[in-house]
C-alpha positions in Angstrom: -54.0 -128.6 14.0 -57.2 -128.8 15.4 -60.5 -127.7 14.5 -62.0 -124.4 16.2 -64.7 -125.0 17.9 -68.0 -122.9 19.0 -68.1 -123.2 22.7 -70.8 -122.6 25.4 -69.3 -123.1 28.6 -72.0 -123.2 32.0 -70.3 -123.0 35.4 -70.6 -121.2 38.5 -67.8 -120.8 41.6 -63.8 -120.4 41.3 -63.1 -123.8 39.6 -65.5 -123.4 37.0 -63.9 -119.9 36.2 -60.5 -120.8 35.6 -61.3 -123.6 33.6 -62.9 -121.3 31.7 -60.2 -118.9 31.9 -58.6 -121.4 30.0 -60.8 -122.2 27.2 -60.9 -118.2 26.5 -57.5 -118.4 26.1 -57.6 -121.4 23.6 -57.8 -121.3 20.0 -61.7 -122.5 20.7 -64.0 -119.4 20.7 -66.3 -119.2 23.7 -69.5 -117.2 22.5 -71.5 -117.6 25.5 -71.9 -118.1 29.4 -74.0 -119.8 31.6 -74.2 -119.5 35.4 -76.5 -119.4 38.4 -78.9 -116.3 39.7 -76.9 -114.0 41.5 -77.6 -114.6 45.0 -77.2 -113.1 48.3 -74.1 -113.7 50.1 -72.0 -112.7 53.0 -72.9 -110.9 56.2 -74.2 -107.8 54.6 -76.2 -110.6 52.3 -75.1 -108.7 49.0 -76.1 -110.0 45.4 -73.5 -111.1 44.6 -72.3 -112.6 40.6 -70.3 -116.1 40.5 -66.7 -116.0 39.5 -67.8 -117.4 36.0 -70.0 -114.8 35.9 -67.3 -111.8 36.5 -64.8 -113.3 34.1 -67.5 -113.6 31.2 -68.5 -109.9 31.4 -64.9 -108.6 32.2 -64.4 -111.0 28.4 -67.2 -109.1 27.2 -69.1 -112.6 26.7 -72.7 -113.0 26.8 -74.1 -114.2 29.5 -77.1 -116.2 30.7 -78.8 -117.1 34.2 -81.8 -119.0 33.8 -83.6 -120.3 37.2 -83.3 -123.7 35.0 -84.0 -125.3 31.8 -87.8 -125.9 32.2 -88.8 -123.1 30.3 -88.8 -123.7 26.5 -87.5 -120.1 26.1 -84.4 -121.3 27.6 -83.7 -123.9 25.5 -84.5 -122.4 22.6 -82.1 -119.1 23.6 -79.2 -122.1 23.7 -80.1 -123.3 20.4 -80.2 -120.1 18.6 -76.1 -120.1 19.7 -75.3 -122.7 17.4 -73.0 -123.7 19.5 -70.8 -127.0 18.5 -70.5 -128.4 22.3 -71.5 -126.8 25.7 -68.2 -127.4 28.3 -70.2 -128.0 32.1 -67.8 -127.5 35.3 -69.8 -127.2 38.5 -72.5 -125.1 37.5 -74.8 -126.5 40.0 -77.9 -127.3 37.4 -79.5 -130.9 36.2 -79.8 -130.2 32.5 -82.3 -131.9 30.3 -82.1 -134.3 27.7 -83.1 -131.3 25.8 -80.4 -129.2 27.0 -77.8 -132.3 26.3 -79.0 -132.8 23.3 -79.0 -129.3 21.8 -75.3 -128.7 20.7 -73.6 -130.3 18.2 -71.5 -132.4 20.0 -73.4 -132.6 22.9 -72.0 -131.2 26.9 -69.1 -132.6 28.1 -68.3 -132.2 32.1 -64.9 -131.5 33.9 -65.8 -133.1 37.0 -62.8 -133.5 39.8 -62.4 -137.1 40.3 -61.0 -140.3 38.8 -64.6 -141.5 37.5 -66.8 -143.5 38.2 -64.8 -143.4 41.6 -66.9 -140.4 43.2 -70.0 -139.2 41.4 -72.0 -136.1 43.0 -71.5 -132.8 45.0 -68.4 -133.1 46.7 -65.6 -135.8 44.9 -62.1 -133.8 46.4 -63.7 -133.8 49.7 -64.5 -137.1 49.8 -61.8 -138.4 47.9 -59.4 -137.2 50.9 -62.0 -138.1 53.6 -62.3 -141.9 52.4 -58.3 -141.8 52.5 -57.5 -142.5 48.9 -54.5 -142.6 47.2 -55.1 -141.0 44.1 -57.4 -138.2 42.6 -57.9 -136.9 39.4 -59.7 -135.1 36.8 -62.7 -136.8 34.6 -63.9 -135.3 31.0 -67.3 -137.1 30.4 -69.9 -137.0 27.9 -73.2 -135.8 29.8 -75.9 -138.3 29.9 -79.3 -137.7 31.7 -77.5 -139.6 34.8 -75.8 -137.9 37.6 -72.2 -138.5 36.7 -72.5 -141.6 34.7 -71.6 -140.5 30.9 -68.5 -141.8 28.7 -65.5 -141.0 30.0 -63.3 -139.2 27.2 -60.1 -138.5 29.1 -58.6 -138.4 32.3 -55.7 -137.1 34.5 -54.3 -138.3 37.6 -52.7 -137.1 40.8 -51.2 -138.4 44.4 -53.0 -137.4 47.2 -50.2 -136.7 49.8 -50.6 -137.5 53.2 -50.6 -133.6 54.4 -52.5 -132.6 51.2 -56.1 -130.7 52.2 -59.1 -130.5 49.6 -57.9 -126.2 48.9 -54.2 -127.9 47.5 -56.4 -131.1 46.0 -58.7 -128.6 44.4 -55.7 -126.1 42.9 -53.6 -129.1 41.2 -57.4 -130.4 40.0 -58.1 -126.6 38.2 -54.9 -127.2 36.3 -55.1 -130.8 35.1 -58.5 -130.1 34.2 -57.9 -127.3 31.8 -55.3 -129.3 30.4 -57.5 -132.8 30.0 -60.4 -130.2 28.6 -58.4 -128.8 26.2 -57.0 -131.9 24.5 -60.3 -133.2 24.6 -61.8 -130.4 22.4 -59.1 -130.5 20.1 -59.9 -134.3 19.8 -63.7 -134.0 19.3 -62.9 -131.5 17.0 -61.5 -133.5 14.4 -63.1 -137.1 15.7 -60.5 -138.4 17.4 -61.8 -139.1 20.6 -62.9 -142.8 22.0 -65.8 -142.4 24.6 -65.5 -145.3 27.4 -68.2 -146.8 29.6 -68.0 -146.3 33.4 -68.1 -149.3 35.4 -71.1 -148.9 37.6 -70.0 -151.1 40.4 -67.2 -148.9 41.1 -69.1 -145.5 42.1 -69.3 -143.9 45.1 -72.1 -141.1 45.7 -70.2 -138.0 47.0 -72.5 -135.9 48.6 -72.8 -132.9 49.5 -70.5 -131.8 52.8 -72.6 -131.2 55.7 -71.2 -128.5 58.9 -71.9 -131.0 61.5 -69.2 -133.5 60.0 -67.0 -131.1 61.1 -67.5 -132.8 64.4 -64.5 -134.1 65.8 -65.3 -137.1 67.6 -61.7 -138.0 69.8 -62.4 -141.9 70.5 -60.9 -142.3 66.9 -57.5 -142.6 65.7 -55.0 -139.7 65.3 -55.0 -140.7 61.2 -58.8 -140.5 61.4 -58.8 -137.4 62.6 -56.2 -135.5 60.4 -57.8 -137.0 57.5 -61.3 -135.3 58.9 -59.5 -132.2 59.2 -57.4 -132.0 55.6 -60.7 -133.1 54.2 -62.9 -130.1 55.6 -59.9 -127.2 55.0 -61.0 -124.9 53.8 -64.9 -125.0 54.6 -66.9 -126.7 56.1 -63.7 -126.8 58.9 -63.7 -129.5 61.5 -64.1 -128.0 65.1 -64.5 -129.1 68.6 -65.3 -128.2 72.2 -63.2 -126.8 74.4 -64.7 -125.1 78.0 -67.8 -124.9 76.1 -66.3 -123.1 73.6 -66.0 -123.5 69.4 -62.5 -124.5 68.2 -61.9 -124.9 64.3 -59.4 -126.9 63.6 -57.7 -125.9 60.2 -54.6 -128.3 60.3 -53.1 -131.0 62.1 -50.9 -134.1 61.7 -50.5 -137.3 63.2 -47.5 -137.9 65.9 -45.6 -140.8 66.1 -45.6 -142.5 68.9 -43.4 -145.0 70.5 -43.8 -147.3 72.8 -42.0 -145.0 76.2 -44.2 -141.7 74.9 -47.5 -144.0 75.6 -49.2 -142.4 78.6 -52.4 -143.4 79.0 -54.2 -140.3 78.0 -57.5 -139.9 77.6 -59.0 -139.0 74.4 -59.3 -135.4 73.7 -56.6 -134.5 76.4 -54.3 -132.0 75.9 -50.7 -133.6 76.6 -48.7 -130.0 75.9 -49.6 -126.8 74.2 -46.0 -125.1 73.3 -45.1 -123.5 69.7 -45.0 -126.6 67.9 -48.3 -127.1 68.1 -50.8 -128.5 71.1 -50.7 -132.3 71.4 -53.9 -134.0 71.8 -54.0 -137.5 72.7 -56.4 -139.6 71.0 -58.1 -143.8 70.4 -55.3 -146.3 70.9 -52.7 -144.0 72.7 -52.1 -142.1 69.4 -51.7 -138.4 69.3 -52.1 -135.2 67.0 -50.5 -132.4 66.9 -53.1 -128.9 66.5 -50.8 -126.7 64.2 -53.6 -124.6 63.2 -56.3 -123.2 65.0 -59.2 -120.4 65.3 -60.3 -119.2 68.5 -64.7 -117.9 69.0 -64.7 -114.3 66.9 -60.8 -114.6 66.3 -59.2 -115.7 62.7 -57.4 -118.7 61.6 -53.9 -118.7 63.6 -51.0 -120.9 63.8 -50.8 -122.3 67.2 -47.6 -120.8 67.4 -48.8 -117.6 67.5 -51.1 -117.5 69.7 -49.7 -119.9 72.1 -48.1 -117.7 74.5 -50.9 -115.6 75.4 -53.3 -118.8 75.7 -51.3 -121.3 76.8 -53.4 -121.1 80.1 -56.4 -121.8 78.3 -55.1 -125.4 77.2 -53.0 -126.7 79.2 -54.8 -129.5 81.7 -57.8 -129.0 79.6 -60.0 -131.6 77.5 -61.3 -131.1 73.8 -64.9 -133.0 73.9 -67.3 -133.4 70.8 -70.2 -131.5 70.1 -72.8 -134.1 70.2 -73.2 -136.6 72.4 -70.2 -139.2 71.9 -71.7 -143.1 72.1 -68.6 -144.3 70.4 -66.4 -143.7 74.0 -64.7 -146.9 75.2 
């Protein structure tokens, strides 16, 4: 059985929370929270608490918000926890040495990718973007580097070809409470074996930008429906239509044989009926739409909102935002 350890656990949004959910549950004892300020959010611009945040009060767990860890009062407030090791899931910080160094043990991270495969901001979403295979869960032992500490376990998982980063990011939450929590119960009694990333393997992931959302047609149908798992749920890929917005929340490549191929342009809609609205696109391939969102309406399936708008797609043309010099 393992040793029960003093835990300080510092995260922020819904991933962070459950893994914590987790640890509270554990035979560890969590004696204190970090997250980011509250900050204003929605469109009545609210303060709002993180979801770490929530959980730790509704625990009854202390909890702490500091702007960062430059003030010395802040890292001295840590170090009067005692704590054994500090657990870090996306609390959205860069800690100090001084921070790393404080607990016993040191910080370990739960960060959502098969290191050092994507370090950074956003691995799921890039992991499905760049069309990989496989995913995964890394524990590492924080080092002053963005990502690039000792890897002390990991857990793997098939991307599918219709997986999007929201099912990525729920099968991640669970193999990374699991990975955590034999990790602790390793460090706990020394059994753990730290090992060095390879450095020629990473990949920055950064941060998701809304204009990547851009769908630009002159590209494969694969492409695209990568683009679009990849961006479900936010930023969202999108596109023009009559000089309108169109979010595109899911589609899937067609396959196309040899008598279908007609010639289409890209971004043509080839039929709009309740399976979905076909779309031709680079190299006579062709996606089907199966999920859309109209300007000031919600996420629909096309199938139920095809017979009132049918008019409104058929013979029409999706076209990118920006200006598209990749057209052939």
């Amino acid at each position: 059985m393992s040793i029960p350890l003093r835990i300080v656990f510092a995260g922020t949004p819904d991933f962070a929370a459950t893994t914590l959910a987790s640890l509270i549950n554990s035979h560890h004892q969590v004696i204190a929270v970090y997250s980011q300020p509250d900050r204003r959010s929605g469109r009545g611009k609210k303060i709002t608490q993180s979801p770490v945040k929530k959980l730790a009060i509704a625990n009854e767990i202390d909890t702490y918000q500091p702007l960062n860890f430059r003030d010395q009062s802040d890292i001295d407030q840590l170090a009067s926890l005692k704590a054994d090791i500090m657990v870090i899931v996306a609390y959205g910080l860069i800690l100090p040495q001084s921070v790393l160094n404080t607990p016993r043990l040191g910080c370990i991270n739960v960060h959502a990718s098969l290191l050092p495969r994507w370090r950074g901001a956003a691995p799921i979403e890039r992991s499905i973007l760049a069309g990989d295979k496989l995913s995964g869960v890394t524990i590492m032992q924080m080092d002053k580097g963005l990502d690039t500490g000792d890897m002390l376990n990991t857990r793997t998982v098939e991307i599918s070809e219709s997986m999007n980063s929201a099912q990525l990011h729920d099968k991640l939450v669970d193999l990374g409470a699991i990975a955590l929590n034999e990790t602790l119960d390793q460090m706990s009694m020394g059994q753990h074996t730290p090992v060095k990333q390879d450095d020629s393997l990473a990949n920055y992931a950064d941060k998701l930008q809304k204009s990547e959302g851009d769908i630009n047609w002159h590209q494969p149908a694969k492409d695209i429906a990568r683009k679009i798992r990849g961006l479900c749920p936010r930023p969202v890929a999108f596109t023009q239509l009559d000089g309108q917005t169109i979010r595109i929340w899911a589609a899937s490549e067609i396959s196309v044989t040899e008598l279908s191929q007609n010639s289409h342009a890209p971004g043509s809609i080839i039929t709009a009926d309740k399976q979905g609205i076909l779309v031709a696109c680079l190299d006579d391939t062709q996606l089907l739409l199966q999920s859309i969102q109209l300007p000031g309406g919600k996420q629909l399936n096309v199938s139920d909102i095809i017979h009132s708008k049918k008019a409104l797609f058929v013979g029409q043309q999706f076209m990118q935002t920006t200006a598209d010099t990749t057209a052939k």
